[in-house]
DOROGU-847426 format. One record per residue (C-alpha): residue number from 1; residue in one letter; x, y, z. Coordinates in steps of 0.001 Angstrom, whole numbers, always signed. Layout:
! residues N
+-----+----+---------+---------+---------+
!   i ! aa !      xx !      yy !      zz !
+-----+----+---------+---------+---------+
! NUM !  A !       X !       Y !       Z !
...
+-----+----+---------+---------+---------+
! end
This chain:
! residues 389
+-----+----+---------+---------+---------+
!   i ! aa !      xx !      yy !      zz !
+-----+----+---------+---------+---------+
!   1 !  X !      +0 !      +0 !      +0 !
!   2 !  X !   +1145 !   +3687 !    -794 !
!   3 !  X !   +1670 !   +5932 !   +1947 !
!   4 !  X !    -831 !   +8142 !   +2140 !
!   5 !  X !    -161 !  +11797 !   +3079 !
!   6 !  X !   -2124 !  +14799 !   +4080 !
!   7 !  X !   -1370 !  +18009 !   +2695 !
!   8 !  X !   -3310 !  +21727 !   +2336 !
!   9 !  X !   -2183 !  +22324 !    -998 !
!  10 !  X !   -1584 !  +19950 !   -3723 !
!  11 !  X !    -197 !  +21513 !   -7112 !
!  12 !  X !    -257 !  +19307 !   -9874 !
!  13 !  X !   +2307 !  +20995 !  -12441 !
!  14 !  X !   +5754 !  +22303 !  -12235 !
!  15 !  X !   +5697 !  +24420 !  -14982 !
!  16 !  X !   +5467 !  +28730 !  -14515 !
!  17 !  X !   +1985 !  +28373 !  -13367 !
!  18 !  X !   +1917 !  +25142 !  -10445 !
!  19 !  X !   +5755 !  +27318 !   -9458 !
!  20 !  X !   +4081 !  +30609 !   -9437 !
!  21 !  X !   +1368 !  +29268 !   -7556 !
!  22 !  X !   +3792 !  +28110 !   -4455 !
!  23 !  X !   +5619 !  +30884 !   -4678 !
!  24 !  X !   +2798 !  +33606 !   -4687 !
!  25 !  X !   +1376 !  +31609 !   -1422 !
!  26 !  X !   +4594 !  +31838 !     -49 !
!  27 !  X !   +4498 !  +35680 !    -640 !
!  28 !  X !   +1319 !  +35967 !   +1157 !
!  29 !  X !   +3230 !  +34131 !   +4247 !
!  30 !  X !   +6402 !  +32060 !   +4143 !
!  31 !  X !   +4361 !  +29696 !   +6668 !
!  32 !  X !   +2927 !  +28111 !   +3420 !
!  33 !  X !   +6055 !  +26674 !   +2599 !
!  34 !  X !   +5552 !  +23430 !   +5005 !
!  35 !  X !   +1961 !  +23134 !   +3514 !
!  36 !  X !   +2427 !  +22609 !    -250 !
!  37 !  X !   +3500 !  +19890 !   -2441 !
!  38 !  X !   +4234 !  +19943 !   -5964 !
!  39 !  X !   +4088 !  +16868 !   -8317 !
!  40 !  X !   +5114 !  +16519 !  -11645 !
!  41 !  X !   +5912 !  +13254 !  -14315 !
!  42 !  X !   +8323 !  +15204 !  -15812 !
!  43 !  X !  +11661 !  +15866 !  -14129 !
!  44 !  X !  +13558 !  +19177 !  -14338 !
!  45 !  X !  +15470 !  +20257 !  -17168 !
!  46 !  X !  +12215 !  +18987 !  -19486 !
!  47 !  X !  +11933 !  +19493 !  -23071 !
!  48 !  X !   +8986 !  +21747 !  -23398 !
!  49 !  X !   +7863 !  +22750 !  -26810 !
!  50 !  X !   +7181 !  +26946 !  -26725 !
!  51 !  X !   +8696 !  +29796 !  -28587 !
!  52 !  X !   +9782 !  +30914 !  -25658 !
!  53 !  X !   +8513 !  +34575 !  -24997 !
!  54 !  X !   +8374 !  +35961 !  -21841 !
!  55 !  X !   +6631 !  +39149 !  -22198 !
!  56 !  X !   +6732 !  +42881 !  -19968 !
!  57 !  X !   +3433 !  +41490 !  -18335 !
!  58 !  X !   +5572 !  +38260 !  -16864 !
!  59 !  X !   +8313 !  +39983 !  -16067 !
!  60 !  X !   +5702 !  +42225 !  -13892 !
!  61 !  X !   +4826 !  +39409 !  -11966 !
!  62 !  X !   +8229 !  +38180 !  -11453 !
!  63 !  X !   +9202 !  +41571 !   -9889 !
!  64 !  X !   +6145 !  +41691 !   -7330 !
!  65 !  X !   +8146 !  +38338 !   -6766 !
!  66 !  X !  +10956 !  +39807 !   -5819 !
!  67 !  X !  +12758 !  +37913 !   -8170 !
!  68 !  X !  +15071 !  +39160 !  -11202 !
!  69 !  X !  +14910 !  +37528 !  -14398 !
!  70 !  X !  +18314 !  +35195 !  -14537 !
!  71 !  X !  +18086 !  +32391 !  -16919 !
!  72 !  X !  +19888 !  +32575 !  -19718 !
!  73 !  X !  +17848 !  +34364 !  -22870 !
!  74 !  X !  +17751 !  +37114 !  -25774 !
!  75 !  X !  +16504 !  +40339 !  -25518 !
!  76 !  X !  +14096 !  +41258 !  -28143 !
!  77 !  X !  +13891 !  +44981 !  -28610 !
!  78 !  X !  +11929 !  +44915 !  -31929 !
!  79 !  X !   +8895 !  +42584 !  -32898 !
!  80 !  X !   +7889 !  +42998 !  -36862 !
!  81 !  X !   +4861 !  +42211 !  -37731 !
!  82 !  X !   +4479 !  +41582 !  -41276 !
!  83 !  X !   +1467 !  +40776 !  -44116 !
!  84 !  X !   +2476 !  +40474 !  -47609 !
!  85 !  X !   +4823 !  +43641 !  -48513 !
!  86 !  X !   +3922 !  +45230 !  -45287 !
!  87 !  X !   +5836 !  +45564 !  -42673 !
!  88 !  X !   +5559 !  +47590 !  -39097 !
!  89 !  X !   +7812 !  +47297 !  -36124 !
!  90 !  X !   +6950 !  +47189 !  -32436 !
!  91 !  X !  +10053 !  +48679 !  -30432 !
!  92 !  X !  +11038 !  +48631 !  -26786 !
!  93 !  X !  +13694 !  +47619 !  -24612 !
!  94 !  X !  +12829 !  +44617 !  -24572 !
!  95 !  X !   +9818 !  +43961 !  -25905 !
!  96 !  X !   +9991 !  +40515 !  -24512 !
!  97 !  X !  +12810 !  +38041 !  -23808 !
!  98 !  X !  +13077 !  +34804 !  -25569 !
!  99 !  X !  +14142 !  +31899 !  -22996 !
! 100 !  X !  +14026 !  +28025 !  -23601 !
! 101 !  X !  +11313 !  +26900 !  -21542 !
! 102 !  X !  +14047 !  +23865 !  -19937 !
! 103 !  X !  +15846 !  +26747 !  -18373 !
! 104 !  X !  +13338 !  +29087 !  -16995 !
! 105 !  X !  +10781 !  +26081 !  -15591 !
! 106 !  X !  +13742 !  +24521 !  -14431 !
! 107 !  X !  +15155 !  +28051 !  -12531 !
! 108 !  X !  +11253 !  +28698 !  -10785 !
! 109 !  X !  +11110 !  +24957 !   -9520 !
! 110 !  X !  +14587 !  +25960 !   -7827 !
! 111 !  X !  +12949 !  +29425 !   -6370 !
! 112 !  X !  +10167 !  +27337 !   -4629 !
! 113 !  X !  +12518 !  +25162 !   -3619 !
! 114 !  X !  +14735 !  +27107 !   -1758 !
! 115 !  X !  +11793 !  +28733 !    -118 !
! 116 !  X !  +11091 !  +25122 !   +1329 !
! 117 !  X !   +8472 !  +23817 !    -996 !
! 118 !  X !   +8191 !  +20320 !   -1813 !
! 119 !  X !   +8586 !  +19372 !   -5601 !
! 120 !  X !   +8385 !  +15715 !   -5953 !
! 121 !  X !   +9587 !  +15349 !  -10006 !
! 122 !  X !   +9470 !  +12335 !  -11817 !
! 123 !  X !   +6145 !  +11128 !   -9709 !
! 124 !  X !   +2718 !  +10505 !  -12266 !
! 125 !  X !    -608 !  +10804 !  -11188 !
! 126 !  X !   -2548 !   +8081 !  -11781 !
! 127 !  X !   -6452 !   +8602 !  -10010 !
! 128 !  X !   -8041 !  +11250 !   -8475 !
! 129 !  X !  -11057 !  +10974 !   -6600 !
! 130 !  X !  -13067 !  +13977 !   -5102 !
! 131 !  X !  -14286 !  +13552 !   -1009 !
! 132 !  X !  -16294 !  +15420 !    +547 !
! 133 !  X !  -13876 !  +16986 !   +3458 !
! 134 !  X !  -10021 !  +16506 !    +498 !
! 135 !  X !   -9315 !  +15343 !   -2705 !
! 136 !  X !   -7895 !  +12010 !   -3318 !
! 137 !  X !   -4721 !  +11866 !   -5610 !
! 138 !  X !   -2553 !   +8683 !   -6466 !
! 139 !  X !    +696 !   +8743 !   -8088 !
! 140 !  X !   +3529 !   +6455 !   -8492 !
! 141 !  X !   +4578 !   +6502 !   -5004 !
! 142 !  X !   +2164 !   +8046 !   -2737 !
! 143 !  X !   -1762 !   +8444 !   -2192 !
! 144 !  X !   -2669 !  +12224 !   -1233 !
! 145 !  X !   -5190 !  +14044 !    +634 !
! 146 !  X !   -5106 !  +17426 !    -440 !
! 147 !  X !   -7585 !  +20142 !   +1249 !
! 148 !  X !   -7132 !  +21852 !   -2189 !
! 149 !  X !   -5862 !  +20797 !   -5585 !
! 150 !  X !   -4430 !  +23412 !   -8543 !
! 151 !  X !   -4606 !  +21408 !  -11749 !
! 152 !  X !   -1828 !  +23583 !  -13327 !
! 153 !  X !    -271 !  +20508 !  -15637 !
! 154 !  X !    -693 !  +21994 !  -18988 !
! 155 !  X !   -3228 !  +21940 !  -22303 !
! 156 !  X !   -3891 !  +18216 !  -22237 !
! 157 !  X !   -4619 !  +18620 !  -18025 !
! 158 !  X !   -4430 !  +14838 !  -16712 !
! 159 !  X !   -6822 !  +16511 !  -14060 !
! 160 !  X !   -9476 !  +17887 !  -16238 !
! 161 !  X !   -9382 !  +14476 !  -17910 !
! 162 !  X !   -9755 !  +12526 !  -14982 !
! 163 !  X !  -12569 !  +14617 !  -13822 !
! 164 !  X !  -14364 !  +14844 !  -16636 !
! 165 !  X !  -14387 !  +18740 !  -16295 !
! 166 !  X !  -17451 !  +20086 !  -18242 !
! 167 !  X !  -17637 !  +22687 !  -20955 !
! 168 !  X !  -15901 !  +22639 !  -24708 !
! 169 !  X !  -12135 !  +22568 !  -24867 !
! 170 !  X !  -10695 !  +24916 !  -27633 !
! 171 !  X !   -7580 !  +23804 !  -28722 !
! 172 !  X !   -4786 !  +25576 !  -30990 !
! 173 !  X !   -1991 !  +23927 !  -32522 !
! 174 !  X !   +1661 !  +24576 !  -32832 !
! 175 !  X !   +4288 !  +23445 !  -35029 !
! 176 !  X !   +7862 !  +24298 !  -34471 !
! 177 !  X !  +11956 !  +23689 !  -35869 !
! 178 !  X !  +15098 !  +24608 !  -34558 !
! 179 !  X !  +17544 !  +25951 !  -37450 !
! 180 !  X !  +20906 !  +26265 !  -36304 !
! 181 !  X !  +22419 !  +29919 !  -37514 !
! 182 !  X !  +25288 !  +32107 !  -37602 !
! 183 !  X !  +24420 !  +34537 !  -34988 !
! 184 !  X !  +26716 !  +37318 !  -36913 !
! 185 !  X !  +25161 !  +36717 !  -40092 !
! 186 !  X !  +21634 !  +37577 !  -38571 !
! 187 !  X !  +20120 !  +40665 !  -37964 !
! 188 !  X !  +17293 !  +39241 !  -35921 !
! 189 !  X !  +20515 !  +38354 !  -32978 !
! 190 !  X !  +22907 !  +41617 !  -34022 !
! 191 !  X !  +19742 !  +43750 !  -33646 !
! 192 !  X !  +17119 !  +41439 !  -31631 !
! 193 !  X !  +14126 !  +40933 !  -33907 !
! 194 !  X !  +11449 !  +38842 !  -33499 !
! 195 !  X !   +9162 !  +38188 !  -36302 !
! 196 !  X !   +5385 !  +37465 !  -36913 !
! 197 !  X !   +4648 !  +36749 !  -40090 !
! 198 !  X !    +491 !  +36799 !  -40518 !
! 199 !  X !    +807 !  +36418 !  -44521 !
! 200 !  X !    -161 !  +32857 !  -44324 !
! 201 !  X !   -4012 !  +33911 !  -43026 !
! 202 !  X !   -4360 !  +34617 !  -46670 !
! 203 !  X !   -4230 !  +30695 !  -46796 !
! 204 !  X !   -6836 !  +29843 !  -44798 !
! 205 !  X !   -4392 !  +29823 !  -41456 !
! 206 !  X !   -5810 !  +31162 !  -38230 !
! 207 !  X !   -2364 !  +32749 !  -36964 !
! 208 !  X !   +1371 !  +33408 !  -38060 !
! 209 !  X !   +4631 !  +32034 !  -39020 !
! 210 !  X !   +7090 !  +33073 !  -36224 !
! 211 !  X !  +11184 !  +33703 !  -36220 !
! 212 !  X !  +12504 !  +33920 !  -32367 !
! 213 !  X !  +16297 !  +34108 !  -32161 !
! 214 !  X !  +17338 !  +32163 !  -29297 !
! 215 !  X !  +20098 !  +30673 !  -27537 !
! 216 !  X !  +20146 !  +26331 !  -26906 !
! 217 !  X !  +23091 !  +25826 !  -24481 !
! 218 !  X !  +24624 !  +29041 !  -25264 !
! 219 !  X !  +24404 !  +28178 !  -28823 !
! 220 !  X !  +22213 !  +30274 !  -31573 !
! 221 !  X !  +19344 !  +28658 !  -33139 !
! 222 !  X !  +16359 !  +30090 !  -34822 !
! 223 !  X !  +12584 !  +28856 !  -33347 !
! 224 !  X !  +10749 !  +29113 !  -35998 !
! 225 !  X !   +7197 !  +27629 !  -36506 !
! 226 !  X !   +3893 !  +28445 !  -37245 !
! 227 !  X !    +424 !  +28826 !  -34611 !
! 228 !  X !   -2888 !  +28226 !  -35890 !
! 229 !  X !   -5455 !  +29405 !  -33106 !
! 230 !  X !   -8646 !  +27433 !  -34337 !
! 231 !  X !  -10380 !  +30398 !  -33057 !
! 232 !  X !  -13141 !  +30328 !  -35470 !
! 233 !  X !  -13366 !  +26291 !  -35304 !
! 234 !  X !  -16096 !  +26404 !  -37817 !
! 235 !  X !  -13453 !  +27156 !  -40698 !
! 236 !  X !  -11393 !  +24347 !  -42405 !
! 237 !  X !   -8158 !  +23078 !  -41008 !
! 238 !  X !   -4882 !  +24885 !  -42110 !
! 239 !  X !   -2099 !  +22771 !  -43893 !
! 240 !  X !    +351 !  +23425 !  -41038 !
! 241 !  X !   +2938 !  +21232 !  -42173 !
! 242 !  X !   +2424 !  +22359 !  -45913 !
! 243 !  X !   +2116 !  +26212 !  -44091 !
! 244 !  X !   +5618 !  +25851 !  -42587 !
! 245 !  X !   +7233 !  +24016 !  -45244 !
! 246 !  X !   +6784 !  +26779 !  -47477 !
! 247 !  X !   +7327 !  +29598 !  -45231 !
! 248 !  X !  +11280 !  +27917 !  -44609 !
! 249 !  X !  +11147 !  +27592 !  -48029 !
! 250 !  X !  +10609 !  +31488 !  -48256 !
! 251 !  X !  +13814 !  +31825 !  -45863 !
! 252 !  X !  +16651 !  +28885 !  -47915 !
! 253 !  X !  +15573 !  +26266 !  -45097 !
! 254 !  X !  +13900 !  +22602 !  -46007 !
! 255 !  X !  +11967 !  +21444 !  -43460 !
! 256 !  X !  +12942 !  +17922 !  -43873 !
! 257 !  X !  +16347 !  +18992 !  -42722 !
! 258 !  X !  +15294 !  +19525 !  -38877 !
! 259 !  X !  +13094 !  +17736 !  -36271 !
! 260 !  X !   +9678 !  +18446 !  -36706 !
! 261 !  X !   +7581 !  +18920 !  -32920 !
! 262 !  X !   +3993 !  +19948 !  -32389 !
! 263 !  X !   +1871 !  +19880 !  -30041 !
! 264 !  X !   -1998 !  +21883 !  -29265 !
! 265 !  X !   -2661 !  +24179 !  -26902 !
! 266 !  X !   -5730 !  +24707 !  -24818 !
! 267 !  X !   -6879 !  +28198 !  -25013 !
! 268 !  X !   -9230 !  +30576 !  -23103 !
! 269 !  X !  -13016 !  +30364 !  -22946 !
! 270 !  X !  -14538 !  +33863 !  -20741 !
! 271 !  X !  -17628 !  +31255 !  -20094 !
! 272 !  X !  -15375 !  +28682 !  -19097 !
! 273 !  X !  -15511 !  +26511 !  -15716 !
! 274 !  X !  -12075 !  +27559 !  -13780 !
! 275 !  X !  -13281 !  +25864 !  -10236 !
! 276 !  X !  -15303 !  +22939 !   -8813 !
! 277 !  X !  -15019 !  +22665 !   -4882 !
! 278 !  X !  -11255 !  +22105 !   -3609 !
! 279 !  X !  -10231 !  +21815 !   -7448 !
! 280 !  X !   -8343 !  +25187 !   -9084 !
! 281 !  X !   -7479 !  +25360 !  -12797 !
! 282 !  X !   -4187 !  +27720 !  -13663 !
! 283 !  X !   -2009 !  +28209 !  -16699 !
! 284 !  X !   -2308 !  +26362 !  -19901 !
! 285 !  X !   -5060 !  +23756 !  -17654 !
! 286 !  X !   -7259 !  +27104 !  -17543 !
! 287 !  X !   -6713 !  +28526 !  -21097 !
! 288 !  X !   -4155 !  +30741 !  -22625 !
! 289 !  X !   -4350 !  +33703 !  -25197 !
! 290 !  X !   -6071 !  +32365 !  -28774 !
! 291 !  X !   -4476 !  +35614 !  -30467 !
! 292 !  X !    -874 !  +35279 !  -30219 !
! 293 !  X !    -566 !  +32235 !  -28185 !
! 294 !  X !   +1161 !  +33822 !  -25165 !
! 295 !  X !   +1034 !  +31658 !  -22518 !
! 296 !  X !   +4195 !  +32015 !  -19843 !
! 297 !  X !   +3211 !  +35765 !  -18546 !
! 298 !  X !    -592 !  +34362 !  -18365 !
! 299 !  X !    +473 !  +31179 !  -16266 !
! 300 !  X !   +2365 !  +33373 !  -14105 !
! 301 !  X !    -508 !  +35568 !  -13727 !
! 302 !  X !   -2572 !  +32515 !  -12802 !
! 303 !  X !    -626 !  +31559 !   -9874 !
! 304 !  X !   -1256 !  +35205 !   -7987 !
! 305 !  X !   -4816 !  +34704 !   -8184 !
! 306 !  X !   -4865 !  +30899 !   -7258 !
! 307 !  X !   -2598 !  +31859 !   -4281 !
! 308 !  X !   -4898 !  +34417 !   -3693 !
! 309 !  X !   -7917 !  +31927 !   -3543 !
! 310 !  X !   -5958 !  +29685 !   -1968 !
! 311 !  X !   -5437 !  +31512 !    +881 !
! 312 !  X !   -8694 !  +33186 !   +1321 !
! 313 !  X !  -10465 !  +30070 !   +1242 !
! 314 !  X !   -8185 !  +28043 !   +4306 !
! 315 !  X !   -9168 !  +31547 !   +6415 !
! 316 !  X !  -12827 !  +31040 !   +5723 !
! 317 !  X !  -12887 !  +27490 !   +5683 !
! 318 !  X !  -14491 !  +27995 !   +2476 !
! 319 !  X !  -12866 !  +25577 !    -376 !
! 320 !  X !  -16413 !  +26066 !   -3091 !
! 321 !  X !  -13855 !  +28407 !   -4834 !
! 322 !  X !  -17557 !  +29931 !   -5874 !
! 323 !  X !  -15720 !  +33449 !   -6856 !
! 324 !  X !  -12306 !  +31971 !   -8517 !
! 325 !  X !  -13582 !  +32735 !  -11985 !
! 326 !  X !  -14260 !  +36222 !  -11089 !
! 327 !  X !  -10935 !  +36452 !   -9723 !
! 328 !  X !   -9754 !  +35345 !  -12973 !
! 329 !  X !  -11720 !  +37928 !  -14974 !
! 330 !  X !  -10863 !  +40542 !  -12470 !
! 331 !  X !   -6747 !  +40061 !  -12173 !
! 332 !  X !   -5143 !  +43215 !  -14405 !
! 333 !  X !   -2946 !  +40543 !  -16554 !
! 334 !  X !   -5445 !  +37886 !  -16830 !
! 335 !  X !   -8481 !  +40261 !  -18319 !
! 336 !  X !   -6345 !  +40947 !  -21159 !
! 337 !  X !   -7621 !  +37426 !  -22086 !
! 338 !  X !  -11121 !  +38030 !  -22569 !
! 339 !  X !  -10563 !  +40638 !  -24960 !
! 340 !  X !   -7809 !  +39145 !  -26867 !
! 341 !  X !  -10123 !  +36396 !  -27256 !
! 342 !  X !  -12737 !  +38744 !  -28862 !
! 343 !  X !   -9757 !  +39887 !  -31037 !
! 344 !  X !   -9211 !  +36449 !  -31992 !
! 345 !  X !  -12587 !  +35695 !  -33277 !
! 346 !  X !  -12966 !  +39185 !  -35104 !
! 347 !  X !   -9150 !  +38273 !  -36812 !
! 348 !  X !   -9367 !  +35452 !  -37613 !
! 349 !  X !  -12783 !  +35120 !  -39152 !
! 350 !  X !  -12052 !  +37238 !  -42573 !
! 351 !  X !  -10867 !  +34939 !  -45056 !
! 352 !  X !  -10258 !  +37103 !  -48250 !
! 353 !  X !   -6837 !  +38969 !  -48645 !
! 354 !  X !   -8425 !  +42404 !  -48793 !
! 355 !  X !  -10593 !  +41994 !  -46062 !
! 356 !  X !   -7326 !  +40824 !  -43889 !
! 357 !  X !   -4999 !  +43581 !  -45748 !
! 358 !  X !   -7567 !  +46552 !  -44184 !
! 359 !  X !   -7485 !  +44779 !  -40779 !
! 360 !  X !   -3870 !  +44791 !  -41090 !
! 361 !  X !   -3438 !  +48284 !  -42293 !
! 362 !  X !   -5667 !  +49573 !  -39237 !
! 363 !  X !   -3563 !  +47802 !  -37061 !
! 364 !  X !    -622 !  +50246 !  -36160 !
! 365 !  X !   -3008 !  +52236 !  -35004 !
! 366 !  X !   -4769 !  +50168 !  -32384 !
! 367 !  X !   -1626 !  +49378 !  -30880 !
! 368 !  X !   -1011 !  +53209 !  -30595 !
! 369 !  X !   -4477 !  +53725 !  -29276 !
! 370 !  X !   -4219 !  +50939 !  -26323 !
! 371 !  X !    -569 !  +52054 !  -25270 !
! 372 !  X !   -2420 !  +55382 !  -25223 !
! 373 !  X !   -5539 !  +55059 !  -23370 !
! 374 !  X !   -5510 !  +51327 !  -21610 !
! 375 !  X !   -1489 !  +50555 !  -21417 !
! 376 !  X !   -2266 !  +47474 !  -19314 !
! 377 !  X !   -3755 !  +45761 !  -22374 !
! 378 !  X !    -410 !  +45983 !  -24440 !
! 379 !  X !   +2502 !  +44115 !  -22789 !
! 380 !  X !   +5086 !  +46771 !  -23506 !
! 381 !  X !   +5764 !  +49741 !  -21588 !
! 382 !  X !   +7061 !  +52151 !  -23921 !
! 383 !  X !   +6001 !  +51134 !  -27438 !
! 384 !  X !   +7468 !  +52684 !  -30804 !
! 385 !  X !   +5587 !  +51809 !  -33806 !
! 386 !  X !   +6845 !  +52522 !  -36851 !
! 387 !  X !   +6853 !  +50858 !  -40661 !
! 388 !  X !   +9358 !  +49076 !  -41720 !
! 389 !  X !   +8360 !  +48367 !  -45069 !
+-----+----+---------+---------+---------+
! end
């Protein structure tokens, strides 16, 4: 028989949002540290599949963490966003930071750590069973009683699964290379660009081809792939492979030469269910952004308002978690995602070129007019935008 141990709080997840989580409870009282475990399958470093972008808005929450951004990564100081011909830049310093997901998941596991959390890593779940007074988790090694469970273990949630959670799942889907480069020869690392490339939406795709410069054990590689958001399911299916193959094609690369990794992505639903009793959803588990596909800065934005729950709840002795999706729809990062989900759906639903072209042309100027009147919906401080071409 498996032990069986007793615990408060029970994070299923290791990744930015289950670590954020710990660490945003132990903010609210170092105490908290003795009265959380973490599990996870996967053990740290883990290949994660992600372009890698850590936006202004997750660096925000790292701050009010107290914690400075250290793994290693590029600065991006210039995003272009491009359709067709058409070219216009978005400049700051940085606009976001490109990390591999290994390294930073890897460096938050080891904050929580040190603060005396327990992360048990390479330890699956295999049942969970809802009681009326805990919730009932099996792994590998040990049965659980949690007083409250965060189901912050990515898009294809083992938790939501096993639960049976209710309500449709919108998925996205990625598809992604690594192309070694000369980092001298490329202006995206001499000058830090990142590029989204929406010209494929004239083809029927629901997103953009992306070009991240980033650094694989010191070493500089391009991420390049292509997101298709599904947010107007109704549509056909985009050719992703066909999508990417040509846009390498486009930039001297074959596709064929480089290992080819996808994988979908659950994304946000405003009329989603985020909470059952003693069960939270954060990160990826909850939903992340169907118009760009951010999802790091959202999953650390998750764990300050689980914590927040978390914590309110053991004070009332209250675990209904009736008000979490409120909390959710309330946080100043996490709103952003009903409206860029509204964004997503307007976007993405034109399907002839000039139709897109005049959404794309008016699109300068919506950046200008957020940064302007509601800076907390665009995740740059200080944005320049200017044409390129």
């Amino acid at each position: 028989m498996a032990a069986v141990k007793q615990v408060d709080v029970l994070i299923v997840g290791s990744g930015p949002a289950g670590a954020s989580t710990a660490l945003h409870l132990l903010k609210i009282d170092p105490a908290w540290a003795g009265r959380i475990t973490v599990v996870d399958k996967a053990v740290h470093p883990r290949e994660k599949l992600c372009g890698g972008g850590v936006t202004q808005l997750g660096e925000r929450v790292l701050t009010s963490l107290g914690l400075t951004f250290e793994p290693p990564h590029l600065p991006v100081r210039e995003v272009w966003l491009r359709f067709g011909r058409a070219t216009f830049a978005v400049r700051d310093d940085p606009v976001f930071r490109v990390v591999r997901r290994e390294k930073f998941d890897q460096w938050l596991v080891q904050q929580a750590e040190r603060r005396g959390v327990e992360v048990r890593q390479g330890e699956a779940v295999t049942a969970i069973t809802p009681r009326p007074d805990f919730v009932e988790l099996v792994t590998e090694r040990a049965t659980f009683q949690a007083q409250t469970l965060v189901a912050a273990d990515g898009s294809r949630s083992f938790v939501r699964r096993k639960l049976d959670w209710s309500g449709q799942t919108h998925m996205a889907r990625l598809l992604e290379v690594l192309t070694p480069e000369q980092a001298e020869q490329r202006f995206e690392f001499r000058e830090g660009v990142a590029i989204f490339d929406f010209s494929p939406m004239a083809a029927g795709l629901q997103g953009y081809y992306w070009d991240f410069p980033s650094l694989v054990e010191g070493r500089p590689f391009m991420n390049r792939g292509v997101f298709d958001s599904r947010a107007r399911p109704e549509r056909p299916r985009a050719l992703l492979k066909e999508t990417l193959q040509a846009a390498l094609a486009e930039r001297q690369r074959r596709l064929e030469d480089y290992p080819l990794k996808g994988h979908p992505i659950h994304w946000f639903d405003p009329q989603g269910e985020f909470a059952r009793p003693r069960v939270l959803l954060a990160g990826d588990a909850a939903g992340v952004d169907p118009l760009l596909g951010e999802g790091i800065s959202f999953a650390l934005a998750y764990g300050e308002v689980a914590a927040a729950a978390i914590a309110a709840a053991f004070a009332r002795r209250d675990f209904s978690f009736a008000g979490y999706r409120d909390q959710v729809l309330a946080h100043p990062i996490l709103a952003q995602l009903r409206m860029r989900t509204r964004l997503a759906r307007l976007a993405y639903r034109f399907q002839t070129p000039w139709l897109i072209k005049g959404m794309w042309r008016a699109t300068p100027w919506i950046i200008r007019g957020l940064a302007r009147y509601n800076p907390d919906y665009v995740p740059v401080r200080h944005p320049q935008v200017v044409r390129v071409s």
